[in-house]
C-alpha positions as CSV (number, residue, x, y, z in Angstrom):
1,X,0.0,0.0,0.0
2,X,3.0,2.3,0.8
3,X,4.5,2.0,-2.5
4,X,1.0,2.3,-4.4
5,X,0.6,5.8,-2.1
6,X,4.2,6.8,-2.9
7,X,3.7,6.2,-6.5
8,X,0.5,7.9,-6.7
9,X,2.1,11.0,-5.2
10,X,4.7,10.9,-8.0
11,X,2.6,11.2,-10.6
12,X,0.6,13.5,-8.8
13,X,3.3,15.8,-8.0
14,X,4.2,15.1,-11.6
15,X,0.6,16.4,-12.8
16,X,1.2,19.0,-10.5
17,X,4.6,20.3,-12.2
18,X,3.2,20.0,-15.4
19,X,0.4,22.1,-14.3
20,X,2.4,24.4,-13.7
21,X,4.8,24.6,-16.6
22,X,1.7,24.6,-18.6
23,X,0.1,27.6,-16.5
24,X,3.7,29.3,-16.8
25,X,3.8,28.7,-20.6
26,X,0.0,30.0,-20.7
27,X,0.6,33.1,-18.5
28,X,4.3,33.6,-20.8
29,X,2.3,33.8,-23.6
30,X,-0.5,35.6,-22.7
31,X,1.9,38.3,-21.3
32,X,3.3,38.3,-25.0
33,X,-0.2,38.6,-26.7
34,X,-1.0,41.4,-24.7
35,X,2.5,43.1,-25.1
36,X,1.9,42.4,-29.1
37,X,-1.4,44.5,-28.8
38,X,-0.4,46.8,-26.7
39,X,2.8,47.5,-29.3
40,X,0.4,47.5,-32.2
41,X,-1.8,50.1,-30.7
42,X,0.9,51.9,-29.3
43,X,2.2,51.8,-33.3
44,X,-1.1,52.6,-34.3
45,X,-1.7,56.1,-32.4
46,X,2.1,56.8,-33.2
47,X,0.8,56.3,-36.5
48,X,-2.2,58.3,-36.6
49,X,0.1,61.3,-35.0
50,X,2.5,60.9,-37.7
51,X,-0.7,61.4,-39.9
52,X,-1.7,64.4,-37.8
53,X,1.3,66.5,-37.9
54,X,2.0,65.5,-41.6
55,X,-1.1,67.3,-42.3
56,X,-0.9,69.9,-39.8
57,X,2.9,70.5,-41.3
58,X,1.6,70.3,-44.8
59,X,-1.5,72.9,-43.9
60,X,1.3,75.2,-42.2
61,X,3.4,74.8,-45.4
62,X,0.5,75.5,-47.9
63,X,-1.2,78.2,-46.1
64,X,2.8,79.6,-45.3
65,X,3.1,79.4,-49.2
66,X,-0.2,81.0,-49.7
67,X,0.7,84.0,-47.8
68,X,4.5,84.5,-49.8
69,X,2.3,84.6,-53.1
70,X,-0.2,86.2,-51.7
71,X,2.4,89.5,-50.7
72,X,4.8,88.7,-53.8
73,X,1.4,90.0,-55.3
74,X,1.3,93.1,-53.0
75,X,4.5,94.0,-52.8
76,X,5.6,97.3,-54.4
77,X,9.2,97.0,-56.7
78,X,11.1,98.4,-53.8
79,X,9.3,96.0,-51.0
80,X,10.0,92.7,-53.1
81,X,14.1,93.8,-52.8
82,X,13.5,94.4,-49.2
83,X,11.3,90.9,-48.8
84,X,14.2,88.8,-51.1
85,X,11.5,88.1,-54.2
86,X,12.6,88.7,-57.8
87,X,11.2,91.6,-59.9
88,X,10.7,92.9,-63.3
89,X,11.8,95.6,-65.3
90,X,10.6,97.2,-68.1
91,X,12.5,99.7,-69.9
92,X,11.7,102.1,-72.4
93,X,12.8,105.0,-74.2
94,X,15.2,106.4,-76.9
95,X,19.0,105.7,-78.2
96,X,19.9,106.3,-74.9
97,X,17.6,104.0,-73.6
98,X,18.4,101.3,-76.2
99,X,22.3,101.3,-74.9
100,X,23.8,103.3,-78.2
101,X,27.7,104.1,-77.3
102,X,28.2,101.8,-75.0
103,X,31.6,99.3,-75.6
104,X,29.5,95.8,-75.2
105,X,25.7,94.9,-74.1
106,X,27.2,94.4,-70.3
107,X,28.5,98.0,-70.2
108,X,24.6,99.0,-71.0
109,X,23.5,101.5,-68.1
110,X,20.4,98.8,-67.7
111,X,22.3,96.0,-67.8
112,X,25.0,97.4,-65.1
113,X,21.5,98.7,-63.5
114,X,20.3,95.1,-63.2
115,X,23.2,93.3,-62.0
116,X,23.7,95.8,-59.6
117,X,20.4,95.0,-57.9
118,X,20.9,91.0,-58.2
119,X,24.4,91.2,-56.4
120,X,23.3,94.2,-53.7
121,X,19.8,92.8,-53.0
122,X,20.2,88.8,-54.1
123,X,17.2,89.3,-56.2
124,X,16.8,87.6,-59.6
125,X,15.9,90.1,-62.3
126,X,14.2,90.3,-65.2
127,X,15.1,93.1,-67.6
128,X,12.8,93.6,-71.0
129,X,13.9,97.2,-73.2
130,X,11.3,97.8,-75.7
131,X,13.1,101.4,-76.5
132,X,13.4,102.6,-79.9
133,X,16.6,104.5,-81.7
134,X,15.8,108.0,-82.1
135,X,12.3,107.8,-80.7
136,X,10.4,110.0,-78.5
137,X,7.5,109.9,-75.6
138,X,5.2,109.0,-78.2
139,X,6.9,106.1,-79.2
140,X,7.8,104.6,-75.7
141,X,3.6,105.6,-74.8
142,X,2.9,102.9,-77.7
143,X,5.7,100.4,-76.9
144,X,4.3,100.2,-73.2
145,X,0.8,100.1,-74.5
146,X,1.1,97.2,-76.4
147,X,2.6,95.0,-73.4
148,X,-0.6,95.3,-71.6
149,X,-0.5,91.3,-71.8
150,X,2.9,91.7,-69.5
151,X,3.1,92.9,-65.7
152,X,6.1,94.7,-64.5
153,X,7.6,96.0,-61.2
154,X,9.9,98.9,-62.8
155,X,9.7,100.8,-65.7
156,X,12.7,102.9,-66.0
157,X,11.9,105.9,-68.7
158,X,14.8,107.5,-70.7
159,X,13.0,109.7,-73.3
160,X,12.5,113.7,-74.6
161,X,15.6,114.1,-75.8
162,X,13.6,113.9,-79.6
163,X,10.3,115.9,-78.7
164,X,10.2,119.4,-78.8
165,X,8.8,121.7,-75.8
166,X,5.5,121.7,-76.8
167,X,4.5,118.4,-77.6
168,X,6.7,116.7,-74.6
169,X,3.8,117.5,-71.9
170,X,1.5,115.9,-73.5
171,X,2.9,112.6,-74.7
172,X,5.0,112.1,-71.5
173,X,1.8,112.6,-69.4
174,X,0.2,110.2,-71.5
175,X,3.3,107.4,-70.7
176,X,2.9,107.9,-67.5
177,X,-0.5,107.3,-67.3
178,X,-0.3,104.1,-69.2
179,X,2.1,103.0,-67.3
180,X,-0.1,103.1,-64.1
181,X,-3.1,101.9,-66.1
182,X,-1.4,98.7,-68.4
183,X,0.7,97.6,-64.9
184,X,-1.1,96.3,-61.8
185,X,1.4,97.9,-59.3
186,X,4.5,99.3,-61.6
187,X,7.1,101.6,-60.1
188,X,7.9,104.1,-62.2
189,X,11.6,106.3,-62.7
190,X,12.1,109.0,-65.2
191,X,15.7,109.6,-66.4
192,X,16.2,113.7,-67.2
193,X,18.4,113.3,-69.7
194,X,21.2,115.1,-70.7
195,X,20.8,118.1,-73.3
196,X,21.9,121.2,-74.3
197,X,21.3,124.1,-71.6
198,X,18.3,126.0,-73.5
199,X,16.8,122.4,-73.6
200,X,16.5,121.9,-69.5
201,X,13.1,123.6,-69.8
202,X,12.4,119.9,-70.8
203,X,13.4,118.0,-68.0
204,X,11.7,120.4,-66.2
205,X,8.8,119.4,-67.4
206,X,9.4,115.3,-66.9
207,X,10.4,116.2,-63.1
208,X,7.0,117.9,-62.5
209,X,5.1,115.0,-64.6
210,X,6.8,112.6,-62.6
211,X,5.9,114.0,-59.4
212,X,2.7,114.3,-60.0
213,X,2.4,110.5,-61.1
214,X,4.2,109.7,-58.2
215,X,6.9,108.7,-60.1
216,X,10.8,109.1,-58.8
217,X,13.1,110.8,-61.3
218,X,16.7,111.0,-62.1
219,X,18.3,114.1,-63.1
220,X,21.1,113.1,-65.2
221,X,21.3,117.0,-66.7
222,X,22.3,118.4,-63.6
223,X,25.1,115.9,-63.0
224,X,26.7,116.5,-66.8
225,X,25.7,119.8,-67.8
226,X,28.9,121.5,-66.0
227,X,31.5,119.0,-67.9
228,X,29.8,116.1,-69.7
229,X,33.1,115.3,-72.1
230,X,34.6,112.2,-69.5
231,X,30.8,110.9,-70.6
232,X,30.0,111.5,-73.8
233,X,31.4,110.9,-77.1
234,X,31.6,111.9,-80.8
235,X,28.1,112.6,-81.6
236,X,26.9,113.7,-78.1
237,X,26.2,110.0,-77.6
238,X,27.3,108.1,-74.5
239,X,30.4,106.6,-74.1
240,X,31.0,103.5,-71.1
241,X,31.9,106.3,-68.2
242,X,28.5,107.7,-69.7
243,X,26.6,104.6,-68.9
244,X,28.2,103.8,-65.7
245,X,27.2,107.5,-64.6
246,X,23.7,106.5,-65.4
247,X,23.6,103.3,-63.6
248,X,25.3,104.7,-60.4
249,X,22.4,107.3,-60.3
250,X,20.2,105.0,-60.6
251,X,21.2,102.7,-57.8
């Protein structure tokens, strides 16, 4: 009978540790189920905030990218340089305007005009010159007229060198004005040009206009009408010191 009771509680304690194990292994893996759902919806809301501030960051970025467009739009000429956003220039005008005299297209008062600008204000520019040898106000009036299809920061205006007293008033007035009415928001700079001394009574005339369009001007006659030979040559025309004169003033 002893060995039957001792045997009996072998196997039972046998049963007993198996029990166990198995409760052991069952609890184990339990323990790992749950730690696998736990990770999946730990995953899962890491996932979903991913999501979130993707689209939150994308929002940001779009409505970010809406605003730059939106003041690129507004911005006058000399508030894009300020802001860092490239602008566009128009200019138009006579020989002067179209670059006569100078050595190459880079010596160009314009073109030193415009790389000035990219280098001092990091600004990409775009530079279009619609001007016309031996032209007057008349001329650059119809030249702006027919890029109404364009849209411009900057006009820069070199003409009246070819109009006479009388008529000057009345076409330069009319450039003006199509400048403001052709360009959504166009800056506007009027170059007095050089002439001969009775002739100032003309750049007289383009300050006031220019004034009264709110336009800037550049009086290039003072500057050269004391000793204008270091800037001019053979033919009154502008020679490279001539054009670099003009673009200096202009900056």
């Amino acid at each position: 009978m002893n060995n039957g009771f001792s045997t009996l509680g072998k196997v039972l304690s046998v049963l007993i540790s198996v029990a166990c194990i198995i409760f052991l292994v069952y609890m184990n893996l339990n323990d790992r189920v749950r730690e696998q759902q736990a990770a999946e919806e730990v995953a899962a809301v890491n996932e979903d905030t991913r999501e979130t501030e993707k689209e939150i960051a994308q929002a940001e970025a779009e409505e970010k990218a809406a605003a730059l467009e939106e003041k690129r739009e507004s911005d006058s000429f000399y508030q894009k340089l300020k802001d860092g956003f490239d602008v566009k220039i128009l200019v138009v005008g006579d020989t002067i305007a179209n670059g006569y005299g100078a050595s190459s297209a880079d010596a160009t008062w314009f073109n030193l005009v415009k790389k000035s600008i990219e280098e001092q204000y990091n600004v990409g520019v775009t530079m279009d010159n619609v001007s016309i040898l031996d032209s007057g106000a008349y001329a650059s009036y119809a030249r702006v007229k027919m890029e109404e299809d364009e849209d411009y920061d900057l006009t820069l205006i070199c003409t009246g060198a070819n109009d006479s007293e009388e008529t000057l008033p009345v076409y330069y007035e009319a450039l003006l004005r199509a400048i403001r009415d052709t360009f959504t928001r166009c800056s506007a700079i009027s170059i007095q040009e050089y002439m001969e001394s009775e002739n100032n009574a003309k750049n007289m005339t383009i300050q006031s206009l220019s004034n009264a369009y709110n336009a800037l001007s550049v009086d290039m006659y003072s500057q050269m009408v004391i000793d204008p030979t270091p800037y001019i040559q053979d033919g009154g025309y502008l020679n490279d010191a001539g054009h670099q004169l003009y673009a200096d003033s202009l900056m």
